[in-house]
LOTORTI-216702 format. One record per residue (C-alpha): residue number from 1; residue in three letters; x, y, z. Coordinates in pm, whole numbers, plus 50000, padded with zeros to 5 digits. Example, Ala and Ser with C-alpha at 12.3 -4.5 7.8 and 13.67 -1.06 7.14 Angstrom:
<sites>
+-----+-----+-------+-------+-------+
!   i !  aa !    px !    py !    pz !
+-----+-----+-------+-------+-------+
!   1 ! ALA ! 51230 ! 49550 ! 50780 !
!   2 ! SER ! 51367 ! 49894 ! 50714 !
+-----+-----+-------+-------+-------+
</sites>
This chain:
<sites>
+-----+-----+-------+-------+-------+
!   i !  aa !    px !    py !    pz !
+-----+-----+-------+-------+-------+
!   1 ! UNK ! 47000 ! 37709 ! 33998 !
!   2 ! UNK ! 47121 ! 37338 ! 33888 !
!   3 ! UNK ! 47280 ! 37086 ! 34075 !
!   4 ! UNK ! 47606 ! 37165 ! 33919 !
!   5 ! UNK ! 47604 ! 37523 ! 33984 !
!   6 ! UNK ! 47589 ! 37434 ! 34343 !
!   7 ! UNK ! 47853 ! 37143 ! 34352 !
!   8 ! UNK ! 48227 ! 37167 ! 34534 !
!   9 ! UNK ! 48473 ! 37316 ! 34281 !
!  10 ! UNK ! 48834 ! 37276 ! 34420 !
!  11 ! UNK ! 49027 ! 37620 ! 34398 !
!  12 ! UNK ! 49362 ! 37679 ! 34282 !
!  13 ! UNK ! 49616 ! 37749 ! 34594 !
!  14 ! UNK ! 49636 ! 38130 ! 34449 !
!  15 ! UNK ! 49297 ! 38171 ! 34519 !
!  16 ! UNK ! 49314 ! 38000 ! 34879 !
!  17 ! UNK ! 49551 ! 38204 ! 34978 !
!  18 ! UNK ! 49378 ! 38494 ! 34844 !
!  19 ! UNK ! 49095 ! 38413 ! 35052 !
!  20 ! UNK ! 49270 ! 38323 ! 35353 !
!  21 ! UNK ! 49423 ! 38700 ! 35303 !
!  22 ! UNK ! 49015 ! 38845 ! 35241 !
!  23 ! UNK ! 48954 ! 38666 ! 35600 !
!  24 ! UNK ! 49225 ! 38834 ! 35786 !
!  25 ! UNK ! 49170 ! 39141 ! 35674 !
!  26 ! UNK ! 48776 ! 39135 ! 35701 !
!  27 ! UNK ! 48833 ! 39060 ! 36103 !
!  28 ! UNK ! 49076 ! 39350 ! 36110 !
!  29 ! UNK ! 48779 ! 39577 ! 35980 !
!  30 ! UNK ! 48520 ! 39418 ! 36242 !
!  31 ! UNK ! 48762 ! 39482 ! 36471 !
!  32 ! UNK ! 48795 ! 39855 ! 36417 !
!  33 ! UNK ! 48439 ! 39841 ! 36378 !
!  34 ! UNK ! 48336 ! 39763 ! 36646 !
!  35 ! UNK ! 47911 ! 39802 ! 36729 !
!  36 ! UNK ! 47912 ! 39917 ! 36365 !
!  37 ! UNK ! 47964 ! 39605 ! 36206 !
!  38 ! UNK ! 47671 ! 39386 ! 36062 !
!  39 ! UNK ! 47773 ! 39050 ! 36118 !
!  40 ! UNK ! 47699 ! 38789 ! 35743 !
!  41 ! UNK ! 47806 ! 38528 ! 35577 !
!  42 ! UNK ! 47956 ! 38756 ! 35293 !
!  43 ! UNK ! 48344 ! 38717 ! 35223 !
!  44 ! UNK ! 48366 ! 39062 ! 35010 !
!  45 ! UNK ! 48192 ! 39321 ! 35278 !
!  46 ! UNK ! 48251 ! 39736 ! 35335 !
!  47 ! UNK ! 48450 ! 39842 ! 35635 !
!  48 ! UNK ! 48141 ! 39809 ! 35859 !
!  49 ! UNK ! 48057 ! 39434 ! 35732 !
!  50 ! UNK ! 47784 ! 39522 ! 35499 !
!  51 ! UNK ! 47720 ! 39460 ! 35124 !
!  52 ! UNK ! 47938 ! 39631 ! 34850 !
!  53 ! UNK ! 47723 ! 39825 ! 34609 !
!  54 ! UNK ! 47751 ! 39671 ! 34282 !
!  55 ! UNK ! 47894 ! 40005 ! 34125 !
!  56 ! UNK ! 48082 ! 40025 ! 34413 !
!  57 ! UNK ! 48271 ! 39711 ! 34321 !
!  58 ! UNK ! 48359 ! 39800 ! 33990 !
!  59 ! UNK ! 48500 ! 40130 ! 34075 !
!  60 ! UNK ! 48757 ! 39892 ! 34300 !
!  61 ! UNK ! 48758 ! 39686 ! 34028 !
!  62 ! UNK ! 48865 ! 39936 ! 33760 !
!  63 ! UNK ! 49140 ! 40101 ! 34001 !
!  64 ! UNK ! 49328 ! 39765 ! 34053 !
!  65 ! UNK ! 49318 ! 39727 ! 33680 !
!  66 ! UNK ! 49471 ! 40008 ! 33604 !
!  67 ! UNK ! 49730 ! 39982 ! 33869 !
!  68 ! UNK ! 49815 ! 39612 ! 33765 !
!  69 ! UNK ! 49891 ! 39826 ! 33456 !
!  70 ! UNK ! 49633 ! 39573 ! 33299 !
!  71 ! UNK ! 49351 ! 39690 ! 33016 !
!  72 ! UNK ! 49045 ! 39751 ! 33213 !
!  73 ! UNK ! 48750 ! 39504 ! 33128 !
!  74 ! UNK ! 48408 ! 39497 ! 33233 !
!  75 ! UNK ! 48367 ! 39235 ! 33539 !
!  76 ! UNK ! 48173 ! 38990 ! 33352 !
!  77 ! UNK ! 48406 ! 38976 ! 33126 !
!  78 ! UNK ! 48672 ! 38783 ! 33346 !
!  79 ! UNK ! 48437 ! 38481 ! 33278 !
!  80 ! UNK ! 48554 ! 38459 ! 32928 !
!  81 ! UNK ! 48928 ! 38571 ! 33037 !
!  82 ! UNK ! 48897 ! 38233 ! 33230 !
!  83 ! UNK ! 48709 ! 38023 ! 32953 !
!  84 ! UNK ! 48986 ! 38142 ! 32729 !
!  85 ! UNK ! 49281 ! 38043 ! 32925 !
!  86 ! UNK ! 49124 ! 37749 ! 32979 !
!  87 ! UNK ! 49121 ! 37642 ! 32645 !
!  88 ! UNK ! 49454 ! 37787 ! 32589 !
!  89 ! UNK ! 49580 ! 37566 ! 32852 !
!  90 ! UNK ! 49421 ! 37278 ! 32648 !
!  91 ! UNK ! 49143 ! 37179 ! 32948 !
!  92 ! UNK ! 48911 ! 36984 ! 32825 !
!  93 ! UNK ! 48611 ! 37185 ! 32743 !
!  94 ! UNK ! 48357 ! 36908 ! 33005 !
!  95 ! UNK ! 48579 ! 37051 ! 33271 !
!  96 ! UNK ! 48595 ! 37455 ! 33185 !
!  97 ! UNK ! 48198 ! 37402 ! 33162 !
!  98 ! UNK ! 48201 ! 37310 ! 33460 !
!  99 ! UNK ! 48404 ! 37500 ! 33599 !
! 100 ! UNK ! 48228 ! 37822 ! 33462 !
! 101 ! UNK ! 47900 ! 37642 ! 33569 !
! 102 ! UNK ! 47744 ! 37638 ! 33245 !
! 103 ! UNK ! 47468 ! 37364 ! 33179 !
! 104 ! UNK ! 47523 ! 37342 ! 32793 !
! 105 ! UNK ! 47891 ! 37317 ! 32687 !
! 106 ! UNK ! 47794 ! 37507 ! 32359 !
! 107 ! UNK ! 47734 ! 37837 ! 32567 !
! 108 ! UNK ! 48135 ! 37728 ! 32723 !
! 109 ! UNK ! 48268 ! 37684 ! 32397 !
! 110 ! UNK ! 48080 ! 37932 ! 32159 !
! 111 ! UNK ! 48037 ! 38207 ! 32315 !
! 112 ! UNK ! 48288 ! 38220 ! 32642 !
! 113 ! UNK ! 48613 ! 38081 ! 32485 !
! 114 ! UNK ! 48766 ! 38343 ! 32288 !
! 115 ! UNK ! 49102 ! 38147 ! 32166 !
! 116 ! UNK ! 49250 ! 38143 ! 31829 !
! 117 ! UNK ! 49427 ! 37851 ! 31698 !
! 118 ! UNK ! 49772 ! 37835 ! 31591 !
! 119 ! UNK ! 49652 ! 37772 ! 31250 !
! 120 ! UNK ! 49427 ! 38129 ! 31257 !
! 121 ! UNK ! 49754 ! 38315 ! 31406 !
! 122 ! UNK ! 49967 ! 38189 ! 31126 !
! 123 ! UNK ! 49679 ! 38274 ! 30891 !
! 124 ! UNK ! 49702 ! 38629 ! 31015 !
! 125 ! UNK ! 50058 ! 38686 ! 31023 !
! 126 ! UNK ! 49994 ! 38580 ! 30648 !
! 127 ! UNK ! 49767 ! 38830 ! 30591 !
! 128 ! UNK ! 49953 ! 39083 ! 30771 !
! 129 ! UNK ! 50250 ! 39057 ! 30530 !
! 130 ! UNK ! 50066 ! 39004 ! 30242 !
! 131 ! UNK ! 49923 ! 39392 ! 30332 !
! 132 ! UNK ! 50272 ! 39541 ! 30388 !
! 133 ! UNK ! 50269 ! 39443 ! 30765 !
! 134 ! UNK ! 50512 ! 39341 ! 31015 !
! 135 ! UNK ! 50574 ! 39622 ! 31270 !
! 136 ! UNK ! 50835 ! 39828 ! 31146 !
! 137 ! UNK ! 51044 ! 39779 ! 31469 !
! 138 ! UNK ! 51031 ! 39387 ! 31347 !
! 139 ! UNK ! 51141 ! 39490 ! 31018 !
! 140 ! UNK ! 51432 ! 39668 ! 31184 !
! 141 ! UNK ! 51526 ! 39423 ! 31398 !
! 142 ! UNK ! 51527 ! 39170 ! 31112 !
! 143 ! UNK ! 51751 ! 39426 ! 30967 !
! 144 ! UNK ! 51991 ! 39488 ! 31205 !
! 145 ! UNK ! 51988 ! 39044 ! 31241 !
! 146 ! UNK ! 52048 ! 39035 ! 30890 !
! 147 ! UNK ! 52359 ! 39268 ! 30896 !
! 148 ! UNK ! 52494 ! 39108 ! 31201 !
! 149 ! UNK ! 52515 ! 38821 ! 30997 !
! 150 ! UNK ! 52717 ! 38954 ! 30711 !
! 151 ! UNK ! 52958 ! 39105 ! 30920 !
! 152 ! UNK ! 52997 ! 38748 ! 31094 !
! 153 ! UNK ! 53047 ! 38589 ! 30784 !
! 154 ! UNK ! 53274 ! 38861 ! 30650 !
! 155 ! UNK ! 53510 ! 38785 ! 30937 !
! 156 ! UNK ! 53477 ! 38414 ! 30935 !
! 157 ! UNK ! 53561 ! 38444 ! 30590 !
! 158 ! UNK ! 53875 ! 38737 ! 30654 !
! 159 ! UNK ! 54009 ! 38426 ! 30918 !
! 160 ! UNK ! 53996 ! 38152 ! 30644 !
! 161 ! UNK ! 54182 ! 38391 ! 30423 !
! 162 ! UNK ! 54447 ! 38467 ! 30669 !
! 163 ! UNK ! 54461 ! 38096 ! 30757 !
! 164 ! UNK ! 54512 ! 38015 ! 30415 !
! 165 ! UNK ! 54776 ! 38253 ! 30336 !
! 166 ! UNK ! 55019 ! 38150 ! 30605 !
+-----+-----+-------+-------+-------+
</sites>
């Protein structure tokens, strides 16, 4: 452990709250309990107060992926989810290192932050087209866009006639 992985980090309000929540519902399961709960320090616990098994956790953690209708990663990987919108957000990379508690802002930046640039999207969508790409529902809606504006023009152009004839 280093100093810094042991210093105050200030949490967002969403995770607060979240916590406050944890607590409330943590002393309704002691409560039902009763002489079956261990008493600890732990904020994440079973129904009786002890530790959650490690697989244990990620089964939970799989299930409320799935029903947040988000793709399932592996737990670790929500370290780089947050290095990434980190950068995305434009924080400073100093502060998402430590935030993430890394001691070497290469690991931060090299191997958590998974962000392409604006430039590297545009590349893409380059590349994309140059291959025959664009999703053919973009095509269609370009399409569709593209005839909407003809038929605009057709009747802008059928009022200036009429205008012009009277």
């Amino acid at each position: 452990m280093t100093e810094a992985s042991e210093a105050v980090l200030p949490l967002p309000d969403v995770c607060l709250t979240a916590l406050r929540l944890r607590q409330k519902e943590q002393q309704a399961a002691k409560e039902r309990a009763e002489e079956l709960w261990t008493e600890s320090d732990m904020v994440f616990t079973t129904r009786y107060g002890t530790p959650v098994e490690p697989r244990n956790f990620t089964r939970e953690f799989d299930r409320r992926c799935e029903r947040a209708g988000v793709r399932r990663i592996r737990v670790h990987d929500t370290r780089h989810t947050c290095a990434s919108l980190l950068a995305a957000l434009d924080v400073h990379p100093r502060i998402a290192m430590q935030i993430l508690r890394h001691s070497e802002i290469a690991v931060t930046m090299e191997v958590y932050t998974h962000v392409p640039s604006a430039d590297t999207r545009r590349a893409l969508r380059k590349l994309g087209k140059a291959l025959g790409g664009g999703s053919k529902e973009k095509k269609e809606g370009k399409e569709k866009k593209g005839k909407r504006k003809q038929q605009k023009r057709a009747e802008e152009q059928a009022a200036q006639d009429g205008q012009q004839e009277s």
